[in-house]
C-alpha positions as CSV (number, residue, x, y, z in Angstrom):
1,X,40.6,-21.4,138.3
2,X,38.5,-20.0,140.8
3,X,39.9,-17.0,143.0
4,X,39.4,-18.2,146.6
5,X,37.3,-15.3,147.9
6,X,37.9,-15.9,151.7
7,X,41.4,-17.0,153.1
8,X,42.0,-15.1,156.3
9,X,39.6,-15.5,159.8
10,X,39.6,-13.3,162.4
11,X,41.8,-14.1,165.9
12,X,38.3,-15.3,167.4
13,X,37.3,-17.7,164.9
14,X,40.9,-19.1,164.6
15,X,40.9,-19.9,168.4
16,X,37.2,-20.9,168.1
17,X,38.1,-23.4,165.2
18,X,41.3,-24.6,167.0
19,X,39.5,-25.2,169.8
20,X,36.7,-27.2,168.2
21,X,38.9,-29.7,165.9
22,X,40.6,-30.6,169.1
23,X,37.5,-31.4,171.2
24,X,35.5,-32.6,168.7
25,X,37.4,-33.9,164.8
26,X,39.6,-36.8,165.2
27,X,41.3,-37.2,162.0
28,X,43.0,-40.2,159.6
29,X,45.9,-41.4,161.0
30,X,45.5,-38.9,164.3
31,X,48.5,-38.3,166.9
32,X,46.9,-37.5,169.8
33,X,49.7,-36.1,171.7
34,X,50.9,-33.9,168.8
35,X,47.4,-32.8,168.0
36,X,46.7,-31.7,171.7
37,X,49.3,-29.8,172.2
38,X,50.1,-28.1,168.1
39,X,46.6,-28.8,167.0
40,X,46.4,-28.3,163.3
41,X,46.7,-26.3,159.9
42,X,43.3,-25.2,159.0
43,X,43.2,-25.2,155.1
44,X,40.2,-22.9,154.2
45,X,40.7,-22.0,150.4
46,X,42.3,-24.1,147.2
47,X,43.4,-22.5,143.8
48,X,45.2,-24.6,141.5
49,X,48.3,-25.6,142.9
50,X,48.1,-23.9,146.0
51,X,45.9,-24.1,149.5
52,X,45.4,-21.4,151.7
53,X,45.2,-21.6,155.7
54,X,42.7,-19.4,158.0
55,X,45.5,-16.9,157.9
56,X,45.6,-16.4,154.7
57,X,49.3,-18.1,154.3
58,X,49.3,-19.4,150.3
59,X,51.1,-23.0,150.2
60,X,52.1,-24.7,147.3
61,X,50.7,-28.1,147.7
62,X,53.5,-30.5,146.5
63,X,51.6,-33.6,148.0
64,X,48.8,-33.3,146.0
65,X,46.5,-33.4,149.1
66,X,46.7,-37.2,149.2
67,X,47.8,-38.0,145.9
68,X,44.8,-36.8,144.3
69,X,44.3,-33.1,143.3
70,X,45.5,-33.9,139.7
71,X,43.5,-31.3,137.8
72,X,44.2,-28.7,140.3
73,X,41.7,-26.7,143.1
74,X,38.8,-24.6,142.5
75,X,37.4,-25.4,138.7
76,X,34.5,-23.6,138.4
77,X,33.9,-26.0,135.6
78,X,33.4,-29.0,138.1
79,X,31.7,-26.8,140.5
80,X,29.1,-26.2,137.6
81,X,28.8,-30.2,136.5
82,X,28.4,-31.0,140.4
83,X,25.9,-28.4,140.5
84,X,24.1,-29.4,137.6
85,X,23.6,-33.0,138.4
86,X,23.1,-32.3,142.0
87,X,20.0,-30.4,140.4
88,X,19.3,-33.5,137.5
89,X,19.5,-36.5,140.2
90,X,21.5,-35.9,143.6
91,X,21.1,-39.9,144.4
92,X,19.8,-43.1,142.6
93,X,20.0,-47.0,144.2
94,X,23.1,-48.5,142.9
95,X,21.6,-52.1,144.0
96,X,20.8,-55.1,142.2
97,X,18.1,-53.6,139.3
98,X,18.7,-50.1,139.4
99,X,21.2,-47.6,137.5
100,X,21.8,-44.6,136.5
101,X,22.8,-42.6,133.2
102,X,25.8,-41.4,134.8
103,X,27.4,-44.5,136.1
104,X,26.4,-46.1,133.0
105,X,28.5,-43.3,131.0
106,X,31.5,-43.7,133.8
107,X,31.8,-47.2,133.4
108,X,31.4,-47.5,129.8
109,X,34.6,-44.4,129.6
110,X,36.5,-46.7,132.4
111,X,36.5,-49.7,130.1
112,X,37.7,-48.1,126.9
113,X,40.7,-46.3,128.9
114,X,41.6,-49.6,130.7
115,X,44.0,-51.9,129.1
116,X,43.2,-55.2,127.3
117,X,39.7,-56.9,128.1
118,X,39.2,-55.1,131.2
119,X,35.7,-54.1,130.6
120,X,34.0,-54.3,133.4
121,X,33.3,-52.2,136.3
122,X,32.4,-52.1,140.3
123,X,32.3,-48.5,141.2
124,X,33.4,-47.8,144.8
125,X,33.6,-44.8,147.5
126,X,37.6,-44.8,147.4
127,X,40.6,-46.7,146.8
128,X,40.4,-48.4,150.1
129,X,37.1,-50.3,149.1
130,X,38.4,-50.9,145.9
131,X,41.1,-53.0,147.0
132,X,38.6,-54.6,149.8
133,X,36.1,-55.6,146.1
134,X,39.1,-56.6,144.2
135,X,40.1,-59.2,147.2
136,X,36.2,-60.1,147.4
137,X,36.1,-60.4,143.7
138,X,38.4,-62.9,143.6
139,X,37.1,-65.4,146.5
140,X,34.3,-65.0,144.3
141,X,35.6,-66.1,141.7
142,X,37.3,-69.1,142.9
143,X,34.1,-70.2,144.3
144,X,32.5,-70.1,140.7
145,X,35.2,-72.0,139.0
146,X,35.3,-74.6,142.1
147,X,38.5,-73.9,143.7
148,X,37.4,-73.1,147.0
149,X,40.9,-74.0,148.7
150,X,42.5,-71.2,146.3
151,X,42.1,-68.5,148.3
152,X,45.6,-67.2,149.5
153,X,46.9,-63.4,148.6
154,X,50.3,-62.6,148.2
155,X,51.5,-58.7,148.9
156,X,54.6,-56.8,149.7
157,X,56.3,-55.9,152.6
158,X,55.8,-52.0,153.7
159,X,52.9,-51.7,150.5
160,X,50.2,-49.4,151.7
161,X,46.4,-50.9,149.9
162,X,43.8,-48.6,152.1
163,X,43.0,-48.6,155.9
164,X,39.5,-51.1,155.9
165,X,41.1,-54.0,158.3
166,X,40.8,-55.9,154.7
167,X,43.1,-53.4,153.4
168,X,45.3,-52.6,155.6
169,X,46.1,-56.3,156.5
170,X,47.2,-57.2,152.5
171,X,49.0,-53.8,152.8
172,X,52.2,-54.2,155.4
173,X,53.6,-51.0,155.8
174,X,55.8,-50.5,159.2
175,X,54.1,-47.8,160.1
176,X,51.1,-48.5,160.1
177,X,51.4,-51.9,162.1
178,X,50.6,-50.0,166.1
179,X,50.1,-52.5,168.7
180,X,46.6,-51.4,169.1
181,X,45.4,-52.8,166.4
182,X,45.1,-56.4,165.0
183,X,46.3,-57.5,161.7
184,X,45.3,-61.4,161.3
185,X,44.5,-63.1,158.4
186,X,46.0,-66.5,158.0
187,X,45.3,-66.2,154.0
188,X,47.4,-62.9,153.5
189,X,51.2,-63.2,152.9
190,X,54.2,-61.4,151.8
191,X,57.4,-61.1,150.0
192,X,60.3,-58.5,149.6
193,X,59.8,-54.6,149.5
194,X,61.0,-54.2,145.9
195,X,63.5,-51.2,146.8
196,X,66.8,-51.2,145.1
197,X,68.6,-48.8,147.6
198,X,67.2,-51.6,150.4
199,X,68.9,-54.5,148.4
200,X,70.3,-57.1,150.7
201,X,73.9,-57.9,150.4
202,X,75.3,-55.4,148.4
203,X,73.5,-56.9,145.5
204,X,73.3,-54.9,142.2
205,X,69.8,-54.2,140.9
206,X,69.9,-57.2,138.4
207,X,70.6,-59.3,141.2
208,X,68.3,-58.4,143.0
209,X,65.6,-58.4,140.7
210,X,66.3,-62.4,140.3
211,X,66.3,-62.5,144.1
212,X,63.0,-61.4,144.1
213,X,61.3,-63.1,141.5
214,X,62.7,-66.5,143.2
215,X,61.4,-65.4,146.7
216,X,58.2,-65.0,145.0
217,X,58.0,-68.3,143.3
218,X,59.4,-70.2,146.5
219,X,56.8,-68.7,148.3
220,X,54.2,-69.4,145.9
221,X,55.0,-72.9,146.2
222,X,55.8,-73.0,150.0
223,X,51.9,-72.1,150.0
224,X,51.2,-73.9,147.3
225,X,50.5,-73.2,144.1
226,X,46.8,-74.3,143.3
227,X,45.9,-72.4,146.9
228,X,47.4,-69.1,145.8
229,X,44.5,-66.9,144.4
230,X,45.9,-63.6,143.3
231,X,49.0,-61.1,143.9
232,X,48.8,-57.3,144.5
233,X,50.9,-54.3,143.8
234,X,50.8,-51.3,143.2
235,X,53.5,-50.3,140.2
236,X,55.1,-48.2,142.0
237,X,54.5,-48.1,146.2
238,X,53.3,-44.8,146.9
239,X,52.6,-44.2,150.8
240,X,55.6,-46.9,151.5
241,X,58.1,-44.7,150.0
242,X,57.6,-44.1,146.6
243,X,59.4,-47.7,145.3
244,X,60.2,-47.9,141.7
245,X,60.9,-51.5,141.3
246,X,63.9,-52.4,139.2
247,X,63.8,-52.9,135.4
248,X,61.6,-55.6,134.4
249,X,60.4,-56.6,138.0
250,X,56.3,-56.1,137.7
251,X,56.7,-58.2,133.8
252,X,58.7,-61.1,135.6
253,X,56.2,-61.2,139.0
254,X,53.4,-60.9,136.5
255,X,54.8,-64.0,134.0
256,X,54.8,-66.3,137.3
257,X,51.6,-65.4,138.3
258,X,50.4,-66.5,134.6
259,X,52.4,-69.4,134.8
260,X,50.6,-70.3,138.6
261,X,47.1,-69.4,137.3
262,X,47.3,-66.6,140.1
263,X,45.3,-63.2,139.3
264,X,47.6,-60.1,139.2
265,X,46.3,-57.3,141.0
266,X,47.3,-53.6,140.2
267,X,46.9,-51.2,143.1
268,X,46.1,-47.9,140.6
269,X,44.8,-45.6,143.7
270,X,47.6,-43.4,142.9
271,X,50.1,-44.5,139.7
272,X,46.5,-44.0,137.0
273,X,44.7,-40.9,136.0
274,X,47.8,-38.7,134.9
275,X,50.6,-39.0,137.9
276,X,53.3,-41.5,135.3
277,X,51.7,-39.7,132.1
278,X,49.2,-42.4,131.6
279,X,45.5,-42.9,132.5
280,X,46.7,-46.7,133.8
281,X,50.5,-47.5,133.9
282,X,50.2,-50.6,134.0
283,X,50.1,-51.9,130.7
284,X,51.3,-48.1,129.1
285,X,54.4,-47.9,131.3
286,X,55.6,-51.8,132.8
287,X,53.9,-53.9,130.1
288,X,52.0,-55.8,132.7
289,X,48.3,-56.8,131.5
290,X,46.4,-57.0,135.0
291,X,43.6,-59.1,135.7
292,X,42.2,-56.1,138.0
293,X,42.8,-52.8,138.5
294,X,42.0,-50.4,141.0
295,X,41.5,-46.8,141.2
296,X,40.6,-43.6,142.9
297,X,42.7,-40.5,143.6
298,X,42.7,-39.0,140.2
299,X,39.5,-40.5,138.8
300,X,37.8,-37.7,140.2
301,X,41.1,-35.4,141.2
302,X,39.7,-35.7,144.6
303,X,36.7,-33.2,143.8
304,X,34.3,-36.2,145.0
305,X,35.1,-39.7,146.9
306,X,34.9,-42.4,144.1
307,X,36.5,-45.6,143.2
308,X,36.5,-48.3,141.1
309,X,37.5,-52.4,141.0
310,X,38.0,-52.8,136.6
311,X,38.2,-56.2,136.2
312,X,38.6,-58.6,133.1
313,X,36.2,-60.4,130.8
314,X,37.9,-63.6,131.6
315,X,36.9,-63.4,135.4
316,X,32.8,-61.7,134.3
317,X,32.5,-65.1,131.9
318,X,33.1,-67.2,135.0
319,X,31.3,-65.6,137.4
320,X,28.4,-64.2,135.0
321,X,27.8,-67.9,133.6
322,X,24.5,-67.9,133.1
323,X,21.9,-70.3,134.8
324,X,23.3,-70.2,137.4
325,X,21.0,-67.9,139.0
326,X,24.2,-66.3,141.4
327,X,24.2,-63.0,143.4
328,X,27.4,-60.5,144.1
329,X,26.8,-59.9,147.6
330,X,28.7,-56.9,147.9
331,X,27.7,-53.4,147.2
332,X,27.5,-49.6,149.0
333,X,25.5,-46.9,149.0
334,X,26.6,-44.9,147.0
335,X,28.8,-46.5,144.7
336,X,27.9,-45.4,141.5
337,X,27.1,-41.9,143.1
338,X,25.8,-39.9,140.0
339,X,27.2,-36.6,141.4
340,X,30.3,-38.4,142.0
341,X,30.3,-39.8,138.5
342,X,29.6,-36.7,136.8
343,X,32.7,-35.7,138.7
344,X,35.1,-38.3,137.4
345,X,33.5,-37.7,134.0
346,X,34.3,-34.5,134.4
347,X,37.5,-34.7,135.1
348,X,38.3,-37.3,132.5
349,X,37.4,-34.7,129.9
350,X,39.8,-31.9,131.3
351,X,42.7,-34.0,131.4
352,X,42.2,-35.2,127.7
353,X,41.3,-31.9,126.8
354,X,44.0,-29.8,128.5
355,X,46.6,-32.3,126.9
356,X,48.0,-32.9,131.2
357,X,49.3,-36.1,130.3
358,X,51.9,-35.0,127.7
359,X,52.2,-32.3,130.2
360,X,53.3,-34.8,133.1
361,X,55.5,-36.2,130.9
362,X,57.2,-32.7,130.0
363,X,57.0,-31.3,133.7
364,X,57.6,-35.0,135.2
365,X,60.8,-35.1,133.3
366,X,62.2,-31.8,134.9
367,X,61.3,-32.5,138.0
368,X,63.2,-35.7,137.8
369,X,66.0,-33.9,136.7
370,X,65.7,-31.7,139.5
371,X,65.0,-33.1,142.1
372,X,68.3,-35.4,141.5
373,X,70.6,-32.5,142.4
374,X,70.1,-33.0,145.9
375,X,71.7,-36.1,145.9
376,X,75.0,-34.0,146.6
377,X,73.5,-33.2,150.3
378,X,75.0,-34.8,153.0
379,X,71.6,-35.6,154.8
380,X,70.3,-37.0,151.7
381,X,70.7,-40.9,150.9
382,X,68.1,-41.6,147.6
383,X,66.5,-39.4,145.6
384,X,63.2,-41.7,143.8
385,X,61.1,-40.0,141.1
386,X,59.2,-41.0,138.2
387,X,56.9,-38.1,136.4
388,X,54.8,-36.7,139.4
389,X,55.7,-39.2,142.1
390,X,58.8,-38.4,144.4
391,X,60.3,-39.3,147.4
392,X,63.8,-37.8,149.1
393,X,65.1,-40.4,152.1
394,X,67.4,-39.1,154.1
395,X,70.0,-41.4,156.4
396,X,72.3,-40.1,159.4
397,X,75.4,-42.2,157.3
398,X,75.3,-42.2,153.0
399,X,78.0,-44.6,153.0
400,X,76.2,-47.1,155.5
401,X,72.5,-46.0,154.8
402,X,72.3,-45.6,158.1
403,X,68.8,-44.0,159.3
404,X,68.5,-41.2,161.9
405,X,67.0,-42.8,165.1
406,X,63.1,-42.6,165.1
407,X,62.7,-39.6,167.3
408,X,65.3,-37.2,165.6
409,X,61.7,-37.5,162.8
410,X,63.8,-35.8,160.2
411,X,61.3,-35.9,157.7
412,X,59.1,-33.8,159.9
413,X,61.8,-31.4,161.0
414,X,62.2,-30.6,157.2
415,X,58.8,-30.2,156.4
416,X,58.2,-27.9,159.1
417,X,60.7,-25.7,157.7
418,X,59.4,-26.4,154.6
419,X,55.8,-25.7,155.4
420,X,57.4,-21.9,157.0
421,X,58.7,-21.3,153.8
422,X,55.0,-21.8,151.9
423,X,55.7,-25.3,150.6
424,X,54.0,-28.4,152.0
425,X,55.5,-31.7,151.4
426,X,54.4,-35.2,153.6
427,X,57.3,-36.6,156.4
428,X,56.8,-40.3,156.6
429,X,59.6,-40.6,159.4
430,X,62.9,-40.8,157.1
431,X,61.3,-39.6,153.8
432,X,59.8,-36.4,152.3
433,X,57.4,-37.5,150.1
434,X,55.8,-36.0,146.8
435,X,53.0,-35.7,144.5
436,X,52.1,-32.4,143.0
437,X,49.0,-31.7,141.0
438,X,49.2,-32.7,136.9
439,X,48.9,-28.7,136.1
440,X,52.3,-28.3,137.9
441,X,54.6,-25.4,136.8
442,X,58.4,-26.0,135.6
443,X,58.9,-22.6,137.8
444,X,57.0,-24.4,140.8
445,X,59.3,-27.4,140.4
446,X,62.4,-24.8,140.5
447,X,60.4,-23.7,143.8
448,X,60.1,-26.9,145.4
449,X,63.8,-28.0,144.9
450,X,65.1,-24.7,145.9
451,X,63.2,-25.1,149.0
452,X,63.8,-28.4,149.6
453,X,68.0,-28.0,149.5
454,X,67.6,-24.6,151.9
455,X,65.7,-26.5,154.5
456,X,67.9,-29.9,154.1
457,X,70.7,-27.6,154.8
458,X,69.6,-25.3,157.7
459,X,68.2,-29.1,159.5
460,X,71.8,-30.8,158.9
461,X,73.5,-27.9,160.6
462,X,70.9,-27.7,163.2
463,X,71.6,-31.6,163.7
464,X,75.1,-31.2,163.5
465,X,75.5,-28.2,166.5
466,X,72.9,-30.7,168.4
467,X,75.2,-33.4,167.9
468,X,72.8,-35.9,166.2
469,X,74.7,-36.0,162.9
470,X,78.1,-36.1,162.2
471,X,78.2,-34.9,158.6
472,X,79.3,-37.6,156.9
């Protein structure tokens, strides 16, 4: 790893940049009231695990930036294979007869890591227009086979699939659903959030998982069975809460989609390229063979924006038949980016080299195991974690599951603390959510627990004297 070589500003450039992301940057997801009056933290420097702010404060980064800095900050590896193809060919057409070496190479590596026949290959900007091509793939598809009227999707309550109004309309997430916007789209639908601690009824996770799987089907054929086009997931729901379906549940959604000729969809923006121990955990870790998978996170570990749509032979023989002399209207300037390529190519070779997926499953492991002691806190009601994915909920009641009302924001008020402490985790209102780099440390995982249980203690007392919590 690169040593950052500049981590600390003076007073004047702190209060110039503060001043200047206020006026002028309005980020993802912004909250303008918060970031009037806080504004925000200024991350100038990256080394492995950790960021640096224009302090010079060192953070480990137990998000992962956005799910996505799998290999780790500051290669000087990548910096000298971006450099080198920026030098070779910055920028080539992706449309219609043009290519380029690069994305040729990319897409040819994609295929023979993806599971079964999926062997072929949109490249995208991010996982956002992935999703929007795999839902535009298969309208297309439909159309070539001639079933125009099967067109309908089928998602999941509180899933999170990207932010295009595509995207974020299969995607349902609570959150993310503010009155200012507008969600319609009379061909999207969904079914249960497949979250065992949210089971209805007091029902035990086998029950549940049939509840589920009939839901499905019943809505399937409340719809209708030769209108419903395809079904997405994502294997385990990352931005909703990190949701690990019960045993068996993506095999038994994916057998009825067989059985309803319906295209299963996996959402790999953030379970492939390392963060389960697998390049795609689809087939590797739930024994699900998707029709289409889509990626982007990992595939470069964030060092460039890239995606891809990897889709099966079975859909390229319909809508490749040839003579028919058809056109897939869809495209962006720079997918197939060679820079970006030469990236993900990049970054391919590291983790197979370096060995980081036995390493997830060897520091994934611990951090399970970890991570699970804090299930003895008061303020903490489910503990989720598989490999390098994590997620701590906290409730105001364990025995009810109660949740602390919305403004008490508990998962902010630990990460705060958190954050004081040199650790950065992500609040999503009631949850702490995690995703540390591939290259993490079994002493950094000791770090983020112990962390973790210091702040969720000094918060419960601090809610306690306040008299927002009762301790129970």
């Amino acid at each position: 790893m690169a040593t950052p070589t500049r981590t600390a500003f003076s007073p004047a450039d702190e209060t110039r940049l503060v001043k200047a992301d206020k006026a002028h940057h309005m980020h993802g997801y912004h909250m303008f009231d918060e970031h009037a009056e806080q504004g925000s933290l200024n991350i100038v420097a990256g080394d492995g695990a950790y960021i640096y702010d224009t302090h010079g404060n060192r953070f480990l980064d137990a998000v992962g930036g956005m799910w996505c800095t799998n290999i780790g900050l500051g290669r000087e590896e990548m910096a000298e294979a971006i450099a080198d193809q920026v030098r070779q060919l910055a920028y080539s057409n992706p449309f219609s007869d043009m290519s380029n070496n690069v994305a040729i190479e990319l897409c040819e590596k994609l295929a023979s890591l993806a599971p079964g026949d999926l062997d072929h290959v949109f490249l995208t900007t991010g996982g956002s227009t992935a999703v929007d091509t795999a839902y535009r793939l298969i309208q297309f598809y439909q159309n070539c086979r001639g079933k125009s009227h099967k067109k309908h999707i089928i998602a999941r309550f509180n899933a999170y699939h990207g932010s295009t109004t595509l995207t974020m309309s299969i995607g349902n997430k609570a959150a993310d659903r503010v009155p200012e916007f507008d969600y319609a789209n009379p061909l999207i639908h969904h079914v249960s959030n497949p979250n065992p601690y949210r089971a209805p009824n007091g029902m035990n996770e086998a029950q549940f998982l049939e509840f589920l799987v009939k839901e499905f089907e019943d809505k399937i054929l409340e719809i209708g069975a030769d209108n419903v086009a395809g079904f997405f997931a994502e294997p385990i729901m990352g931005s909703g809460g990190v949701i690990i379906p019960p045993q068996g549940y993506l095999k038994r959604m994916w057998q009825v989609c067989q059985r309803y000729d319906i295209l299963f969809v996996a959402d790999e923006v953030v379970t492939s390229f390392g963060r389960l121990g697998k390049f795609f955990a689809s087939y590797d870790v739930f024994d699900v063979q998707p029709d289409i998978i889509t990626t982007a996170k990992g595939l470069t570990s964030a060092y460039l924006p890239l995606g891809a749509c990897i889709f099966s032979e079975r859909i390229w023989k319909v809508i490749a038949e040839p003579g028919k002399g058809r056109c897939f209207t869809h495209g962006f300037t720079y997918s197939g980016h060679p820079v970006c390529c030469t990236a993900a190519l990049k970054n391919i070779e590291i983790i197979e080299r370096e060995h980081l997926l036995a390493h997830v499953d060897t520091v994934g492991a611990y951090l399970e195991e970890r991570l699970a002691t804090l299930r003895d806190l008061p303020l903490v009601g489910d503990v989720r974690c598989q490999k390098l994915m994590a997620c701590v909920e906290f409730v105001a009641d364990k025995r009810s599951k109660a949740l602390f009302p919305d403004e008490v924001n508990i998962g902010e008020k630990i990460h705060v603390r958190a954050q004081a402490r040199g650790l950065l985790v992500r609040p999503i209102m009631h949850l702490n959510v995690m995703s540390p780099p591939l290259i993490l440390t079994l002493a950094q995982v000791d770090e983020i627990v112990e962390t973790l249980r210091e702040c969720i203690i000094e918060v419960a007392a601090e809610l306690q004297a306040s008299g927002q919590y009762g301790g129970q």
